[in-house]
PASE-113262 format. One record per residue (C-alpha): residue in one letter; x, y, z. Coordinates in steps of 0.2 Angstrom, whole numbers, padded with zeros to 4 digits, always signed. Layout:
<nodes>
aXYZ/...
</nodes>
This chain:
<nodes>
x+0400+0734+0535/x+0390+0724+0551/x+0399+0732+0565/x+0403+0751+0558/x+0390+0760+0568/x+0401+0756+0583/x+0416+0761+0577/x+0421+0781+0581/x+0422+0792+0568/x+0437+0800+0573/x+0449+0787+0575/x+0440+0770+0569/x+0441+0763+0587/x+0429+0748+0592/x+0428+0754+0610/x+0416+0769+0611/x+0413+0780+0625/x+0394+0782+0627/x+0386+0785+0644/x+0370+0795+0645/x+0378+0804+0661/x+0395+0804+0652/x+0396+0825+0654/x+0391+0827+0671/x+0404+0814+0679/x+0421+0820+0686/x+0427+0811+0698/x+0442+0798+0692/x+0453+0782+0697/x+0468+0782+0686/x+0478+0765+0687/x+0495+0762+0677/x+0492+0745+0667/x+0505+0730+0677/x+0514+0747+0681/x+0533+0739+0687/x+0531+0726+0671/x+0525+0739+0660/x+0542+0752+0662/x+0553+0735+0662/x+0547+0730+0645/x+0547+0751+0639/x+0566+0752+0642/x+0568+0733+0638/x+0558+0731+0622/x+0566+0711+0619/x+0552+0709+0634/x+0539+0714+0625/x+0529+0699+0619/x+0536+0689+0634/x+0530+0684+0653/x+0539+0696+0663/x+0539+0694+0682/x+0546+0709+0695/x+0553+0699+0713/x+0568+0694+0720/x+0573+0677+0719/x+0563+0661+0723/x+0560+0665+0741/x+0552+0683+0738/x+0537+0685+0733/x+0529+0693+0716/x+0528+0711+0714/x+0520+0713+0699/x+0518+0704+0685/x+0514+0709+0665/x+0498+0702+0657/x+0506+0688+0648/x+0513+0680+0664/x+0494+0683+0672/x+0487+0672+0658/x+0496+0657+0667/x+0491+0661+0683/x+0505+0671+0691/x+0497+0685+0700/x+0505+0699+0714/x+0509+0694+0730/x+0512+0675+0726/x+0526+0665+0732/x+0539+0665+0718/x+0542+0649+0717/x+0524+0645+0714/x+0525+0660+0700/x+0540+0649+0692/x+0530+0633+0693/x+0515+0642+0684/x+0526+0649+0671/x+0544+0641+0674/x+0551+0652+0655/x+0546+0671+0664/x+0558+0684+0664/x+0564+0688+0681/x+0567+0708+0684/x+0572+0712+0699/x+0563+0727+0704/x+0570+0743+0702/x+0563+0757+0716/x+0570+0774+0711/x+0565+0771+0692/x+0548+0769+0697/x+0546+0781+0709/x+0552+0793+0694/x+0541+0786+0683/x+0527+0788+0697/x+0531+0806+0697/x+0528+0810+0679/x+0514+0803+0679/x+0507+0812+0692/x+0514+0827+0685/x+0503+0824+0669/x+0490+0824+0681/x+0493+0840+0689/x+0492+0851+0673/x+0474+0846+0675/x+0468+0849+0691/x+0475+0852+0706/x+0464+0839+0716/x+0476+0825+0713/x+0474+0813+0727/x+0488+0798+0727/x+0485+0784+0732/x+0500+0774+0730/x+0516+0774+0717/x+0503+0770+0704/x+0487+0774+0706/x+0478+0791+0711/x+0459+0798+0711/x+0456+0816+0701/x+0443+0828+0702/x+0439+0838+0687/x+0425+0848+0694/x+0425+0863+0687/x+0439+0861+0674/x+0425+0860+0658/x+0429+0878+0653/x+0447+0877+0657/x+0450+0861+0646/x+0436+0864+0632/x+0431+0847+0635/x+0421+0836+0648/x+0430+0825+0662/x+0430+0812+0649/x+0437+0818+0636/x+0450+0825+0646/x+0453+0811+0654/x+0454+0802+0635/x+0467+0815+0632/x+0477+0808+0645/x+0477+0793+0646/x+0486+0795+0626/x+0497+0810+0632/x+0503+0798+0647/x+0508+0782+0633/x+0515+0792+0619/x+0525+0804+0633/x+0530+0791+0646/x+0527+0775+0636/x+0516+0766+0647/x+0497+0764+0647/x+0484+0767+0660/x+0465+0762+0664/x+0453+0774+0670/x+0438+0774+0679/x+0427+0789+0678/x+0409+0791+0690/x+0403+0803+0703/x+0412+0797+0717/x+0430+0788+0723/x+0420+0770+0727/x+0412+0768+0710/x+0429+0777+0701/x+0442+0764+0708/x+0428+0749+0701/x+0426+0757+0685/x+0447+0758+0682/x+0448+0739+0685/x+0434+0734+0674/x+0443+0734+0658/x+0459+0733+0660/x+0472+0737+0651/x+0471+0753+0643/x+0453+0753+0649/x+0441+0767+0651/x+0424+0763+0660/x+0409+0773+0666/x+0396+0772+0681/x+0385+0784+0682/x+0372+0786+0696/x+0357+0780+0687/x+0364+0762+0686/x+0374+0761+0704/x+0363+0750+0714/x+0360+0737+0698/x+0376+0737+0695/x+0383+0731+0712/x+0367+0720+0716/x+0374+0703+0711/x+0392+0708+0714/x+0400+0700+0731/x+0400+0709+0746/x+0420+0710+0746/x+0419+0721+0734/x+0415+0733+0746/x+0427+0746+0751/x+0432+0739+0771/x+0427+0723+0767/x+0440+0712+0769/x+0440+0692+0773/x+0436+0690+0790/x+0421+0703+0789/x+0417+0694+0774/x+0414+0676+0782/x+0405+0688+0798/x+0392+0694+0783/x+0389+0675+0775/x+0386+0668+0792/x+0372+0681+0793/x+0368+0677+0774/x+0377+0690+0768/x+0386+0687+0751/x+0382+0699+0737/x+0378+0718+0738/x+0359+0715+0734/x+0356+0705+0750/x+0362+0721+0758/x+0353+0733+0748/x+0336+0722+0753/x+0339+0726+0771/x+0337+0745+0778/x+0350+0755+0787/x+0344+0754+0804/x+0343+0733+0803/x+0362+0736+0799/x+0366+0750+0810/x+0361+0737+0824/x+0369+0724+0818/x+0387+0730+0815/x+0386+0747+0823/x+0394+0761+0810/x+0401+0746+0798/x+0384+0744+0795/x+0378+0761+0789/x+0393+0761+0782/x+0390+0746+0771/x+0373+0753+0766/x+0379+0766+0761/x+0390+0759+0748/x+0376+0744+0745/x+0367+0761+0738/x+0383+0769+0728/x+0384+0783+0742/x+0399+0789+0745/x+0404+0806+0752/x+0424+0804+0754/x+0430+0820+0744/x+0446+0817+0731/x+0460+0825+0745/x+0475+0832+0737/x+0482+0833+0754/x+0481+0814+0758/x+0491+0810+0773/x+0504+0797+0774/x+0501+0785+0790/x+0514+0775+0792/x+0531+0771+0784/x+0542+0751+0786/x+0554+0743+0776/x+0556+0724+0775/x+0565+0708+0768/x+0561+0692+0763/x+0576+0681+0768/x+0585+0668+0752/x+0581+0656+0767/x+0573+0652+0783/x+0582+0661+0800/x+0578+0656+0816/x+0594+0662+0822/x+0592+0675+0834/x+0607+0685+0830/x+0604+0683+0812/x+0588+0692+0814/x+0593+0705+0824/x+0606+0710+0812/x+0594+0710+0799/x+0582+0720+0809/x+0596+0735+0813/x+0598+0734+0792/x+0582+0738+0792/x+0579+0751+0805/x+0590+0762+0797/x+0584+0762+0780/x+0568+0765+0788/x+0578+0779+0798/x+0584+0787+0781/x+0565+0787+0774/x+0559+0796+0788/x+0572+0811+0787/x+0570+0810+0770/x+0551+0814+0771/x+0554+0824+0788/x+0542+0813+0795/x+0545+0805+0816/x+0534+0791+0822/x+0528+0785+0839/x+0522+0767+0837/x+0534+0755+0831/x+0529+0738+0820/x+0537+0722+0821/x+0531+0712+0804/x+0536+0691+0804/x+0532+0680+0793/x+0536+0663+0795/x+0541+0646+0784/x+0521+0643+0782/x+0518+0660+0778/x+0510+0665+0793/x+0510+0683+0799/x+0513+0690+0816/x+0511+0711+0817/x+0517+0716+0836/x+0516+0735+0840/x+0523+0749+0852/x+0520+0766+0856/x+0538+0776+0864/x+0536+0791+0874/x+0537+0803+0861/x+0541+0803+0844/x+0558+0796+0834/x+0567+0795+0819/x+0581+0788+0826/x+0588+0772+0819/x+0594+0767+0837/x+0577+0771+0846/x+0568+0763+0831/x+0579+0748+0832/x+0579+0747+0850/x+0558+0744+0851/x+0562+0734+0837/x+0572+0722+0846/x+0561+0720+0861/x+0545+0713+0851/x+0558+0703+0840/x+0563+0694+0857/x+0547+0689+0863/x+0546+0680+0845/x+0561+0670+0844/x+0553+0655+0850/x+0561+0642+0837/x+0550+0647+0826/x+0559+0651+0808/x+0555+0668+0799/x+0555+0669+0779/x+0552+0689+0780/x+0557+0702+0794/x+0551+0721+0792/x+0549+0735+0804/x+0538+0751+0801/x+0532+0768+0812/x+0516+0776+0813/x+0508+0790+0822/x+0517+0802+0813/x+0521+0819+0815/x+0534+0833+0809/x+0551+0829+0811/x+0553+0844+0825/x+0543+0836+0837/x+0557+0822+0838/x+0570+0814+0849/x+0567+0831+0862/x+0569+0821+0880/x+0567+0825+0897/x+0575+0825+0913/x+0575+0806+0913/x+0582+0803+0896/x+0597+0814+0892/x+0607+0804+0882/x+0595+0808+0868/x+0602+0824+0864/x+0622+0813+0860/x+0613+0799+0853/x+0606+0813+0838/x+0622+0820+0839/x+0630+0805+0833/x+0615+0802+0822/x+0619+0817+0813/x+0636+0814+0810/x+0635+0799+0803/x+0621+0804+0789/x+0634+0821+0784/x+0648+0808+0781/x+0636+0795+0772/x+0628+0811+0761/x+0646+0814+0758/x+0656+0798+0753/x+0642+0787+0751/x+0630+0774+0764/x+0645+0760+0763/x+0657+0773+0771/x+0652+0772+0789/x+0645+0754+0795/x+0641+0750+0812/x+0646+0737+0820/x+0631+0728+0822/x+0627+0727+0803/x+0643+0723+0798/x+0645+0707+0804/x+0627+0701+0794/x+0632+0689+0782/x+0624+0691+0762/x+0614+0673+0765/x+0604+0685+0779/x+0596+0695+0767/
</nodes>
């Protein structure tokens, strides 16, 4: 029959894996398939065949959404009620954190018993480096990889796309490329053709405004980089530059990091409608710097820098920052450098989203010490401490404070 060549002859599949450097590539990008959608429709399977989006309600904004919905135009991050004009007969899930975080986990777990040089990336996503591992699995990285990518939908019940190359650039393009349940290969040999004729966004670091920096200087595809040398680029945009030919050239020297460091930790809202009310917001805010509180101690984490994140009615975002004395998990210390930046924004303007977040992180120990100057820091964790043994004990509703109290729902 026209077409049986292709087919493998184990399993009759039309999609082949052949690569003439298919055996000596390890390095990986694994990515769950419209991961949050994907779990919705496992444990619901009246979803299945239907355009499923995960938000809240028409002032949020899309999550995630399943390939059906994508194929009218809803896509992640989009303003819900756009995502409800594109495809009014969705099905809206509310999204559902501590299912998918377990689900996270057993993925990754899956991807543990392979190597131990699992670096996450996010909830669901990682890079894998399975260097070495040939003897240990009686196969190459691919096949292994193949392996899991089955063992992960028969087990868990959700698919996943892989990316497999000789480096973590070229692996988190190659997961994307066929999606879902994809499984695509660069190898070295066809790097730089590959990437000629893609756009120069493409490239790790590259982001929008850099972008219009590069096609101002008649820079818009990766092949107009690779026809320049490093040290034209290295003058031009200092390390960006080298940087940029780096990658132009499919050189990338990040090792897969099983230690990957978290940088910051926030939490946010996006409001059922427009506050501009000053009090409104700052009740919002406490809400919020206590969730982001509980994360920190759940993680042992402390920060120094505190984030303000506002977006307002025209979705535009201000970011405004401050670095404390020393490090905190405190909710009223978070909530207290909160505050200030919030003030100096309540200019009339109306907010559609509030967040806070911390960086500059650092074990929990070095937190909330003080000094001679600042003494009541030693009552204020005191107090703190208290009130997490009596929430741990009869539940987060059992102590409120008084400032959070009073929010009304329409706040949040």
């Amino acid at each position: 029959m026209p077409g049986e060549e292709r087919r493998c002859k184990a399993c009759r599949s039309p999609r082949v894996i052949a690569h003439a450097e298919l055996d000596q590539l390890s390095v990986a990008h694994i990515d769950c398939d419209a991961f949050y959608a994907a779990i919705e429709k496992r444990d619901d399977p009246s979803l299945q065949d239907k355009p499923v989006i995960i938000g809240g309600g028409k002032r949020g904004v899309v999550s995630t959404c399943c390939y059906v919905a994508r194929t009218f135009g809803v896509r992640s991050a989009m303003p819900m009620f756009k995502a409800l004009e594109a495809c009014p007969h969705a099905t809206i899930v509310f999204p559902n954190m501590s299912k998918y975080v377990r689900v996270g986990q057993e993925v990754r777990t899956l991807m543990e018993e392979l190597t131990p040089l699992v670096e996450p990336i996010s909830i669901d996503e990682a890079f894998l480096d399975l260097t070495g591992t040939t003897r240990l699995h009686g196969n190459s990285s691919a096949h292994t990889l193949v392996e899991l990518a089955a063992r992960i939908e028969k087990n868990i019940g959700i698919t996943v796309s892989v990316g497999l190359s000789y480096c973590k650039f070229l692996a988190k393009i190659a997961s994307d490329l066929d999606k879902p349940r994809g499984f695509a290969v660069i190898g070295k040999a066809e790097a730089s053709t590959f990437l000629a004729d893609k756009s120069v966004g493409l490239l790790w670091g590259v982001g929008r405004v850099f972008q219009e920096r590069l096609a101002n200087d008649g820079i818009t595809v990766v092949g107009d980089i690779q026809n320049l040398d490093e040290i034209t680029l290295l003058k031009r945009y200092g390390m960006e530059g080298r940087r940029l030919w780096q990658l132009a050239h499919g050189i990338d020297t990040r090792i897969v990091n099983p230690e990957r460091e978290t940088k910051s930790i926030s939490s946010e809202t996006t409001f059922s409608e427009d506050i501009r009310d000053e009090a409104s917001l700052t009740r919002a805010l406490f809400v919020l710097s206590e969730k982001l509180s509980a994360r920190l101690k759940d993680n042992d984490f402390a920060g120094r820098t505190v984030t303000l994140k506002l977006k307002t009615s025209d979705f535009r975002q201000r970011t405004r920052a401050r670095t404390l004395n020393e490090p905190t998990r405190l909710t009223t210390r978070i909530f207290e450098a909160g505050r200030d930046l919030l003030m100096r924004e309540c200019d009339g303007s109306s907010f559609r989203l509030i967040g806070i977040g911390i960086s500059d992180l650092s074990a929990a120990e070095d937190a909330d010490q003080g000094d001679l100057v600042d003494t009541g820091i030693v009552k204020e964790r005191a107090k703190e401490d208290a009130i997490d043994s009596l929430r741990e004990r009869f539940g987060t509703s059992a102590i409120v404070r008084g400032i959070a109290f009073t929010k009304a729902k329409k706040d949040l």
